[in-house]
C-alpha positions as a Markdown table, in Angstrom:
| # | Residue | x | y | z |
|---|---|---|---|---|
| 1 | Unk | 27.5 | 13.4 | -20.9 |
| 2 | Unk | 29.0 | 15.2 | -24.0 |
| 3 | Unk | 32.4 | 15.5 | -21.6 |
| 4 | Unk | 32.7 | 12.1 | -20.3 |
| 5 | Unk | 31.8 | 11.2 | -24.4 |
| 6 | Unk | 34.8 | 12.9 | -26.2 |
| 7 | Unk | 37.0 | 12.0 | -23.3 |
| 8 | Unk | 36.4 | 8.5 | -23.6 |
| 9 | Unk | 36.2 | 8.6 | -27.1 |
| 10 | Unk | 38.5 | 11.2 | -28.3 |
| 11 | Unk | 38.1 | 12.4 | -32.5 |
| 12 | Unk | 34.8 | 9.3 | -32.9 |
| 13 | Unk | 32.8 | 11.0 | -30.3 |
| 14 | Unk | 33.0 | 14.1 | -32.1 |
| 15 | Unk | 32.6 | 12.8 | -35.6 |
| 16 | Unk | 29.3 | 10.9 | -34.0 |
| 17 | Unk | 28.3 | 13.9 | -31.5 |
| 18 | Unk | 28.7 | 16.2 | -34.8 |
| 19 | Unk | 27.0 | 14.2 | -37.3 |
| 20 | Unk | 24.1 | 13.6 | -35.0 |
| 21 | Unk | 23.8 | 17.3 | -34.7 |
| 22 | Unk | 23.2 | 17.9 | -38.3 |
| 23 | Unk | 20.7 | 15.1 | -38.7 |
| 24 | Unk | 18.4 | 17.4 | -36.2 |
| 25 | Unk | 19.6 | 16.0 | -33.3 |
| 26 | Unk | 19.4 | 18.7 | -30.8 |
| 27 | Unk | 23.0 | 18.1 | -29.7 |
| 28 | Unk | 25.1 | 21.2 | -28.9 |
| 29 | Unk | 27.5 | 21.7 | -31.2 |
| 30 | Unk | 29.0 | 24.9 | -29.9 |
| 31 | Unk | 29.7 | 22.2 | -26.3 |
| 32 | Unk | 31.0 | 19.8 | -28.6 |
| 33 | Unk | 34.0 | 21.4 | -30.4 |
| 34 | Unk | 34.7 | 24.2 | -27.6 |
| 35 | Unk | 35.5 | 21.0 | -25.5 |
| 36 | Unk | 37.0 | 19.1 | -28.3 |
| 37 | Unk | 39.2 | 22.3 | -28.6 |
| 38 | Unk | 40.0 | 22.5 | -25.0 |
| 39 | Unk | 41.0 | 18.9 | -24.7 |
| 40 | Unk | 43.1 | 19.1 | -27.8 |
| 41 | Unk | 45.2 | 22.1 | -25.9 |
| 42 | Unk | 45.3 | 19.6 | -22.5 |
| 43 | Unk | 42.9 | 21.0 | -20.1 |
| 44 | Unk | 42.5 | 17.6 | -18.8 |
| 45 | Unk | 45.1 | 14.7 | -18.3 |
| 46 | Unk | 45.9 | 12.2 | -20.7 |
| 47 | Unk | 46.2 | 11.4 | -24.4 |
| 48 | Unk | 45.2 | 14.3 | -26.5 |
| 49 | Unk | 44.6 | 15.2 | -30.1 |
| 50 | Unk | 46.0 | 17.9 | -32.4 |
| 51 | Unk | 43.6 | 20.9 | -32.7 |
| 52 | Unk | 43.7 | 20.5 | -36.8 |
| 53 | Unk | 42.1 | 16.6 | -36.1 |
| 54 | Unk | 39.4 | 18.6 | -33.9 |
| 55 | Unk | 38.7 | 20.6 | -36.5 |
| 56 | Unk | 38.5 | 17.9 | -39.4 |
| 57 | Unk | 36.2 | 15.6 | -37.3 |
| 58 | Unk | 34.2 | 18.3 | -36.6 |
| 59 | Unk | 33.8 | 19.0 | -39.9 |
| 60 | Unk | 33.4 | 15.5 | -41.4 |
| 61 | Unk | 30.8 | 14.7 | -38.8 |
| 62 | Unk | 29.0 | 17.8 | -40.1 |
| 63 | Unk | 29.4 | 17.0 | -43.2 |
| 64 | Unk | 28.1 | 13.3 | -42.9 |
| 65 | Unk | 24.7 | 14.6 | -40.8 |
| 66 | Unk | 24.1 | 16.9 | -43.1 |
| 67 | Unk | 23.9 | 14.6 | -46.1 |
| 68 | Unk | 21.4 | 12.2 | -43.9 |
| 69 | Unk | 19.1 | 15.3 | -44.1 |
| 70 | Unk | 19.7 | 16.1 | -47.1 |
| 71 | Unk | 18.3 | 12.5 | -48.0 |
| 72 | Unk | 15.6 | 12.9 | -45.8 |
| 73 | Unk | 14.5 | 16.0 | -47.4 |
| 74 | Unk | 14.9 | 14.2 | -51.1 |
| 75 | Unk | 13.2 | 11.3 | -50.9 |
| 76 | Unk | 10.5 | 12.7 | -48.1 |
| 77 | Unk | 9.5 | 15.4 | -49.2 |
| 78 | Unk | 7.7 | 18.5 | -47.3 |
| 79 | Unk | 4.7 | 16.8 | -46.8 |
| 80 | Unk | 6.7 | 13.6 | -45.5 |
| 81 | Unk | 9.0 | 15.6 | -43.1 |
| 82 | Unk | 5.9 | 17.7 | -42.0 |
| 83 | Unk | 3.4 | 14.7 | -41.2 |
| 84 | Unk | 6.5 | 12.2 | -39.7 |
| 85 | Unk | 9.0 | 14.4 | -38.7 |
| 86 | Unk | 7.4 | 15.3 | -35.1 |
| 87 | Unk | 7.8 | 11.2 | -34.8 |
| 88 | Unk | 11.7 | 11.6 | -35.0 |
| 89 | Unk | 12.2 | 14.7 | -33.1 |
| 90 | Unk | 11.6 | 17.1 | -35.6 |
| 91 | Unk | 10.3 | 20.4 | -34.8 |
| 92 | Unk | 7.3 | 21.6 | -37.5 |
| 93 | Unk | 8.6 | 25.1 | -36.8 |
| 94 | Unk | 12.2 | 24.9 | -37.2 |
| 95 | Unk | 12.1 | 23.2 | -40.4 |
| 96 | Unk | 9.6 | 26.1 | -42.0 |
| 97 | Unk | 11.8 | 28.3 | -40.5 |
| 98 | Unk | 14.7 | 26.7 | -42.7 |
| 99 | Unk | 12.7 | 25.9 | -45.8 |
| 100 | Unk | 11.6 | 29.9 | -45.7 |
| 101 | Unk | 15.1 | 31.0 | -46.0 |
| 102 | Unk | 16.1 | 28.4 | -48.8 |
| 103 | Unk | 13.0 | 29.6 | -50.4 |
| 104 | Unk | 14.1 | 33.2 | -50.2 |
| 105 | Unk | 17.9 | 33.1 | -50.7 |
| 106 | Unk | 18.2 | 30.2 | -53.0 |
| 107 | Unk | 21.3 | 27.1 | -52.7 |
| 108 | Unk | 23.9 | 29.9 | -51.0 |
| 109 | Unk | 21.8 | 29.8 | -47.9 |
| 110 | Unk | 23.2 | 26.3 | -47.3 |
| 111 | Unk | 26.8 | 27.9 | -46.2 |
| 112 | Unk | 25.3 | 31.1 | -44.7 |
| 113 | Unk | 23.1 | 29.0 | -42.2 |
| 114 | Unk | 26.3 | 27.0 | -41.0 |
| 115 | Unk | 27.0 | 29.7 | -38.8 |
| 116 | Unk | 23.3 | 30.7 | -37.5 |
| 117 | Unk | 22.8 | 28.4 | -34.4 |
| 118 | Unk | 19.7 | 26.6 | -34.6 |
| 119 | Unk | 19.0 | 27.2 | -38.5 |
| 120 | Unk | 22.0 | 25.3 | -39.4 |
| 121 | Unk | 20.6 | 21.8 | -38.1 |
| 122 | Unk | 17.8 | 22.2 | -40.2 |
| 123 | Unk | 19.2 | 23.6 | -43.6 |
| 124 | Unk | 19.6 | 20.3 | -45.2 |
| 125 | Unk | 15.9 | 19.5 | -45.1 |
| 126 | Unk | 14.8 | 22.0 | -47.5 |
| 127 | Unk | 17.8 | 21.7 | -49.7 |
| 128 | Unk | 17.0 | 18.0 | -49.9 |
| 129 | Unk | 12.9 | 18.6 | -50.4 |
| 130 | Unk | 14.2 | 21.1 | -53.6 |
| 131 | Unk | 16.8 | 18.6 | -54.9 |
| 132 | Unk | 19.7 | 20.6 | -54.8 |
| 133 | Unk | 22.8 | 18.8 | -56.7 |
| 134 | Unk | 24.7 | 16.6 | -54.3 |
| 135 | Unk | 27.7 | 17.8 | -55.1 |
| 136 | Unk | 27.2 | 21.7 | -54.9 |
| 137 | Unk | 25.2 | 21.0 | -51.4 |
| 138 | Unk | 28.6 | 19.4 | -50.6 |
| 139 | Unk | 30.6 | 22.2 | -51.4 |
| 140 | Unk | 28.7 | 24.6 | -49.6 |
| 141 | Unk | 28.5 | 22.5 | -46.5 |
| 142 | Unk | 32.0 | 21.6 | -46.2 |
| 143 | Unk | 33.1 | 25.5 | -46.3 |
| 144 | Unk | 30.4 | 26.6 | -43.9 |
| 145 | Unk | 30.6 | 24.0 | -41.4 |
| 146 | Unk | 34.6 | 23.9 | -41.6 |
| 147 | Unk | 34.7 | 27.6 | -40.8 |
| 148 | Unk | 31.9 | 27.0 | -38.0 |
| 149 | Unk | 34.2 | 24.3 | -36.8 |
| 150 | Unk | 37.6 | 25.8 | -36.9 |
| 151 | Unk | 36.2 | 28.8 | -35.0 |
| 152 | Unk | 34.6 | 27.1 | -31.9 |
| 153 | Unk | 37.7 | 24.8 | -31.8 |
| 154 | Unk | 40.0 | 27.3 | -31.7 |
| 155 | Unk | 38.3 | 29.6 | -29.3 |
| 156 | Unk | 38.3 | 26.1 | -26.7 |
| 157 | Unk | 42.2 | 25.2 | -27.6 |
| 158 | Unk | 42.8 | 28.9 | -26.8 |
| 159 | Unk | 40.5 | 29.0 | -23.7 |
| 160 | Unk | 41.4 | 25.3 | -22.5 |
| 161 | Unk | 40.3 | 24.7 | -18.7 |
| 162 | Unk | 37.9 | 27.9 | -19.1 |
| 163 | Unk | 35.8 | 26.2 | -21.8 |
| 164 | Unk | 32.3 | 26.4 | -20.3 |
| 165 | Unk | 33.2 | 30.2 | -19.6 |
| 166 | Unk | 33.4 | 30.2 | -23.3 |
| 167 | Unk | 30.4 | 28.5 | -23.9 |
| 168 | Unk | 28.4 | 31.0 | -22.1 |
| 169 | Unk | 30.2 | 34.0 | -23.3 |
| 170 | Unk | 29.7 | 32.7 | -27.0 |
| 171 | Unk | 25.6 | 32.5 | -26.4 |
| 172 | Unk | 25.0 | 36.3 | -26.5 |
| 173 | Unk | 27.7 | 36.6 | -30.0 |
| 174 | Unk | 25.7 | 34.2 | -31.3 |
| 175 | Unk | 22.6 | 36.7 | -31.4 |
| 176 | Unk | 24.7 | 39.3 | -33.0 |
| 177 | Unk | 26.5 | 36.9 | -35.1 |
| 178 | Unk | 22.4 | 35.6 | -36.4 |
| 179 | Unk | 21.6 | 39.4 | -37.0 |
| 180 | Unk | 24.6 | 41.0 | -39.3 |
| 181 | Unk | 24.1 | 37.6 | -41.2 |
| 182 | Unk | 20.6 | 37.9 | -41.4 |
| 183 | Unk | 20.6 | 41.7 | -42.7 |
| 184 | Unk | 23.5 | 40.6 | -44.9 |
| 185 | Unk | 21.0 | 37.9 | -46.7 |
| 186 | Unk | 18.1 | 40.3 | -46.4 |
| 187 | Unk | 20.3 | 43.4 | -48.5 |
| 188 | Unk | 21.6 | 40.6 | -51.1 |
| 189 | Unk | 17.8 | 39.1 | -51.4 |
| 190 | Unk | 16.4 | 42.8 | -51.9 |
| 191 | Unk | 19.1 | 43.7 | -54.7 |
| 192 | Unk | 18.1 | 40.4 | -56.2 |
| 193 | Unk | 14.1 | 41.8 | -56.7 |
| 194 | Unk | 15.3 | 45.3 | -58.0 |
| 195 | Unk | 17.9 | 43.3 | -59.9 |
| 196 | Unk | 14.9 | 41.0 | -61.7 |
| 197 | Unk | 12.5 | 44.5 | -61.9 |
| 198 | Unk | 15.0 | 46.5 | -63.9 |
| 199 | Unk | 15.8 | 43.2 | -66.2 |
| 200 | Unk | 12.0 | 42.6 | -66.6 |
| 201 | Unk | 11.4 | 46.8 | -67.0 |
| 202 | Unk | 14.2 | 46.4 | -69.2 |
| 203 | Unk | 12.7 | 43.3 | -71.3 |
| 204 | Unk | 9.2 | 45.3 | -71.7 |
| 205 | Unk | 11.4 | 48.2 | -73.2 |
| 206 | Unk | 13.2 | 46.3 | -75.8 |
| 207 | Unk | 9.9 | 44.5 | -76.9 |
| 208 | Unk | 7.8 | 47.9 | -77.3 |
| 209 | Unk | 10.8 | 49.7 | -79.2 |
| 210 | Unk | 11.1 | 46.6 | -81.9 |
| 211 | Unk | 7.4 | 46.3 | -81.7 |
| 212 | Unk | 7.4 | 49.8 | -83.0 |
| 213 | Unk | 10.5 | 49.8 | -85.4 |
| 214 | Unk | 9.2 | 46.7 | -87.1 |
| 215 | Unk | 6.8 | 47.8 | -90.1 |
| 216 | Unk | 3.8 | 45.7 | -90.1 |
């Protein structure tokens, strides 16, 4: 369906198919742009697009689902996406998995999860349900889901005919790729606490040496 979709439809279909996926549409977006990418290098007959194109309708149909969550997570709230959110596909576990790592990591996690399948459908939610600034969720989007983008794009224009082979080869990566980034954000959110420790450690020191120094 996603084939005869982009090859009817060329640079809409993936702006659409895209989009779709960020609003927590389980739509494969690693499908999506490898094919995108392979159609762009002509592994079928007919009309075809220039791989930069791929890459900017990838990205702007990212970009556009993304904000729909984002909204949904804003004006719903947690309780809202939690009680009516099954109604509209939503799964209750995926989006606590999300709203956990927003909680943990703070606004960076919005570009990190671009690049964790499965996590990055469901980042906007919680970054909507803690009102993150529109434009700084924008920012952070656009740079992770451009680089998520331009990769699977690439890989496809490269692989052309041999897409799906790509597909299936990328599934396993993905794993490792959802590990190092994982341990990355885990290191960065541990320095963080020992950061805040010291300061506070720091803070109690100060106040007992003036509290001592001062003559009462």
């Amino acid at each position: 369906m996603v084939q005869d979709l982009i090859a009817t439809y060329g640079l809409l279909a993936v702006v659409v198919l895209m989009a779709a996926e960020s609003a927590c549409i389980p739509v494969p977006s690693e499908v999506t742009m490898l094919l995108a990418g392979a159609l762009a290098a002509g592994a079928a007959s007919g009309p075809h697009s220039s791989l930069a194109a791929v890459i900017v309708a990838g990205t702007l149909g990212n970009v556009i689902g993304s904000y729909l969550a984002w909204l949904m997570g804003r004006y719903g709230g947690r309780a809202g996406l939690r009680r009516w959110g099954r109604y509209v596909g939503l799964r209750l576990h995926e989006i606590d998995k999300a709203q956990n790592w927003f909680d943990r990591c703070g606004a960076s996690v919005v570009f990190w999860s671009r690049l964790l399948p499965g996590v990055r459908t469901f980042i906007s939610l919680p970054a909507g349900v803690a009102k993150m600034p529109a434009v700084r969720f924008g920012l952070y989007t656009v740079a992770g889901c451009l680089l998520w983008s331009a990769v699977l794009a690439t890989v496809g224009y490269g692989i052309g005919a041999d897409w799906q082979t790509a597909e299936r080869a990328l599934q396993r990566p993905s794993l490792v790729i959802a590990v190092v980034v994982c341990t990355l954000i885990g290191i960065w959110v541990l320095r963080a606490i020992r950061r805040s420790r010291r300061e506070s450690a720091s803070e109690v020191v100060s106040s007992v040496v003036l509290r001592t120094m001062v003559p009462r």
